[in-house]
MDAnalysis code that builds the backbone (N, CA, C; Angstrom):
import MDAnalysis as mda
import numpy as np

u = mda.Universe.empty(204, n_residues=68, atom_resindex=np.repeat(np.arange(68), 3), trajectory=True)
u.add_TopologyAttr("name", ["N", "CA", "C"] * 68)
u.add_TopologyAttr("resid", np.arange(1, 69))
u.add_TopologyAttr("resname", ["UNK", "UNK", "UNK", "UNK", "UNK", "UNK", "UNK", "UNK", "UNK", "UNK", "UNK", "UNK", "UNK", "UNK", "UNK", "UNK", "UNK", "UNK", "UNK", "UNK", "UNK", "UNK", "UNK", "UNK", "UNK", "UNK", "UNK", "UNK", "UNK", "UNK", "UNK", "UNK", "UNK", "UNK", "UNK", "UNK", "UNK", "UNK", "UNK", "UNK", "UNK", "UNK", "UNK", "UNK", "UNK", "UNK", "UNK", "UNK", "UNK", "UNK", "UNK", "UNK", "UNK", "UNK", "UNK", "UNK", "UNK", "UNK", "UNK", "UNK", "UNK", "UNK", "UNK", "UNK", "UNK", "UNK", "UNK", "UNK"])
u.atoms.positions = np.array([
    [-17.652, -10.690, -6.058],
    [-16.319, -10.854, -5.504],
    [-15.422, -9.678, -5.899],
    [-15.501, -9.284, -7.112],
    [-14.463, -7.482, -7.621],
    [-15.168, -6.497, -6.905],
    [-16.269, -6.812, -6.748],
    [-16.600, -5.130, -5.511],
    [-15.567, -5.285, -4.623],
    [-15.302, -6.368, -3.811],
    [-14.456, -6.209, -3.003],
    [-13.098, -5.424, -3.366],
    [-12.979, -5.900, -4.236],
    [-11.202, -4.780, -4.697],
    [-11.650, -3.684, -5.184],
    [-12.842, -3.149, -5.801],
    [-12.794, -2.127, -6.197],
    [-12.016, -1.218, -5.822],
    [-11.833, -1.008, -4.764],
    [-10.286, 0.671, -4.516],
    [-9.125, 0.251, -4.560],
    [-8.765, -1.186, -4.986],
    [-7.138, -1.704, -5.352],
    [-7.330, -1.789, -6.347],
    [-7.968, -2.644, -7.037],
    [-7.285, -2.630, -8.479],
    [-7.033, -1.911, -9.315],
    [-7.588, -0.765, -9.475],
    [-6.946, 0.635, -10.565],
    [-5.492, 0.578, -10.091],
    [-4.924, 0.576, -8.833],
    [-4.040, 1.097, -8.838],
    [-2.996, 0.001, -9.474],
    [-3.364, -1.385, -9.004],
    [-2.748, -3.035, -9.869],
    [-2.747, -2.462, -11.401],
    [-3.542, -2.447, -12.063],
    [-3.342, -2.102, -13.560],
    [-2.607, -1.006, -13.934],
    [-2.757, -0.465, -13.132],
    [-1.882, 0.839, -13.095],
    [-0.181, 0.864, -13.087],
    [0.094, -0.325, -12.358],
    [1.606, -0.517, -12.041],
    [2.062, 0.251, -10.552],
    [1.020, 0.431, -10.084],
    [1.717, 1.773, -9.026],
    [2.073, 0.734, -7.576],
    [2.739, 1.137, -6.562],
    [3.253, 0.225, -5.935],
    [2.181, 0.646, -4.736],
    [1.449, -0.227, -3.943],
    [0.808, 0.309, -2.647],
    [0.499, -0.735, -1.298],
    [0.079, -0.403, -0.405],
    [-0.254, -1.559, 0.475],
    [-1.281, -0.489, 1.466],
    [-1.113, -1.365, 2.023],
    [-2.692, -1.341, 3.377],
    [-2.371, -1.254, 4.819],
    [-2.503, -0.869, 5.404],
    [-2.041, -0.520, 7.044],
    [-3.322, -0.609, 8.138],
    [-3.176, -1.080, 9.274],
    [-4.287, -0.708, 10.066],
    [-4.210, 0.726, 10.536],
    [-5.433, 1.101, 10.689],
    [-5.690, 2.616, 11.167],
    [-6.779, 2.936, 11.908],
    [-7.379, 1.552, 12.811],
    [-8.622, 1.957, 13.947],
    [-9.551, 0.939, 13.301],
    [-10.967, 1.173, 13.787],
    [-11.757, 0.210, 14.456],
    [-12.985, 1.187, 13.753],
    [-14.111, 0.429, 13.159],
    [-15.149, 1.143, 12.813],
    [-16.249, 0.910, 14.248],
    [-17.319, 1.237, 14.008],
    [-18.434, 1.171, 15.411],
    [-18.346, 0.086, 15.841],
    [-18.764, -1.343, 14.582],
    [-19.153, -2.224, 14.983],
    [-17.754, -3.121, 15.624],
    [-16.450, -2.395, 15.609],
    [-15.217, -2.860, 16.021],
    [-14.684, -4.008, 14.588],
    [-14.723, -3.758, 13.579],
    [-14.168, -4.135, 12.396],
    [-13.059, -3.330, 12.275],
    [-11.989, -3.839, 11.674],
    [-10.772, -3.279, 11.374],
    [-10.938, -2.181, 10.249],
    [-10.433, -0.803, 10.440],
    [-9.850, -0.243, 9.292],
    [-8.858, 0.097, 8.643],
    [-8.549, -0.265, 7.093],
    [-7.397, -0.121, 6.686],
    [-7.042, 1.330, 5.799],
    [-5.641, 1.479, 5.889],
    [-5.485, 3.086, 5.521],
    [-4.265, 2.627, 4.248],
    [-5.188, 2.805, 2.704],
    [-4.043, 2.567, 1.769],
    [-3.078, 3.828, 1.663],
    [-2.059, 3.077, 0.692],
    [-1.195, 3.945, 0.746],
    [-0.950, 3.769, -0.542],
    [-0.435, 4.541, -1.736],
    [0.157, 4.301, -2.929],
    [1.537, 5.299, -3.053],
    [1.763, 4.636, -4.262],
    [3.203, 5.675, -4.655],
    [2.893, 5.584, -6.067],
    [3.993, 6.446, -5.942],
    [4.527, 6.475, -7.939],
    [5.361, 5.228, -8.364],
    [5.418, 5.422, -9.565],
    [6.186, 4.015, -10.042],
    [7.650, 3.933, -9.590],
    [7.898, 2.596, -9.118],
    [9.211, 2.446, -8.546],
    [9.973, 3.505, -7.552],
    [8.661, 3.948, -6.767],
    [9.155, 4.543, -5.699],
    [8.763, 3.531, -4.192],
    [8.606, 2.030, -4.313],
    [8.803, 1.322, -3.190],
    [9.724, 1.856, -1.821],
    [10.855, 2.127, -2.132],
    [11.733, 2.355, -0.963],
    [10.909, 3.405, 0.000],
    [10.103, 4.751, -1.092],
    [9.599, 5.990, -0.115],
    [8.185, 5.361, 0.688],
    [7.554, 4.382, -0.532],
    [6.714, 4.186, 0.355],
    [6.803, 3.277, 2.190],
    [7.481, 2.249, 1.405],
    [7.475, 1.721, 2.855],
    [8.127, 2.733, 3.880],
    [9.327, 3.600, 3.431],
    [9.180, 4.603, 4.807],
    [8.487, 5.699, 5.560],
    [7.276, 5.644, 4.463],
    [6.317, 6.248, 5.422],
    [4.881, 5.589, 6.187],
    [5.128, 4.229, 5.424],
    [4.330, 3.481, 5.975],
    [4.989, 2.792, 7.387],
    [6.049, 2.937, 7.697],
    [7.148, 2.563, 8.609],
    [6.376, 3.865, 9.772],
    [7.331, 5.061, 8.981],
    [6.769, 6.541, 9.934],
    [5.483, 6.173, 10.823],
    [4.625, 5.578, 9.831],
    [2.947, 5.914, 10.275],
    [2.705, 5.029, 11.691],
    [3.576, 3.555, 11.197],
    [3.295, 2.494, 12.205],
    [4.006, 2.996, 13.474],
    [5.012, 3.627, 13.578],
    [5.823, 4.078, 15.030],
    [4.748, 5.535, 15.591],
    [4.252, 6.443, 14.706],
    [3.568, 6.951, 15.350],
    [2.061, 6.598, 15.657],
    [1.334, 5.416, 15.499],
    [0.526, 5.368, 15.862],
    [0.376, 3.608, 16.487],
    [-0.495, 3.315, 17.494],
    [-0.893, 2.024, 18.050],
    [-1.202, 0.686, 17.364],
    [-1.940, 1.308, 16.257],
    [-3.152, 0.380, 15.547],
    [-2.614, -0.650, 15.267],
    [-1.332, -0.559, 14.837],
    [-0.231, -2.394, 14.352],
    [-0.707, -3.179, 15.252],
    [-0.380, -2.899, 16.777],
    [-0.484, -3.675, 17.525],
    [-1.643, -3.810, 18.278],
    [-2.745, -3.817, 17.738],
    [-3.875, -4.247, 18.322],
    [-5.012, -4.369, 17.898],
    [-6.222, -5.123, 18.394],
    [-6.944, -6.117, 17.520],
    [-8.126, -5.829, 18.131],
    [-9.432, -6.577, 17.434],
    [-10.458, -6.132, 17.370],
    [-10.933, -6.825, 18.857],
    [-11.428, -5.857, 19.753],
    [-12.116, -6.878, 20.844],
    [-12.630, -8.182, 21.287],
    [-13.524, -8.237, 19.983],
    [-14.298, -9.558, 20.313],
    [-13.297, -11.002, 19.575],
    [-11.855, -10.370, 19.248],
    [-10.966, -11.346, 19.011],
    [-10.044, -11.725, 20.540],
    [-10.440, -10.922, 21.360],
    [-9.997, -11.118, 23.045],
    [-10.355, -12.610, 23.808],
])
């Protein structure tokens, strides 16, 4: 079950602030997510570039095919 977090949790112990975004579709049409981190108590910068990312690109709004 921690393999699964393996590429989050360093950053949890760490204190660092981050989240996850969609960013496309692998072959088999599984979602991919594009982390993001910051420095400590820089929340405000991150979400505005995680903001930036979502207006320039589609992926927010749309879902894996075979969820059609």
């Amino acid at each position: 079950m921690y393999l699964t977090d393996l590429m989050t949790i360093p950053v949890n112990l760490a204190g660092l602030p981050g989240l996850s975004l969609p960013c496309g579709f692998d072959r088999q049409g599984l979602p991919v997510g594009l982390q993001l981190i910051a420095n400590v108590l820089q929340e405000p910068t991150l979400l505005q570039v995680a903001r930036a990312y979502e207006r320039a690109t589609p992926w927010h709004g749309r879902q894996p095919d075979w969820l059609s």
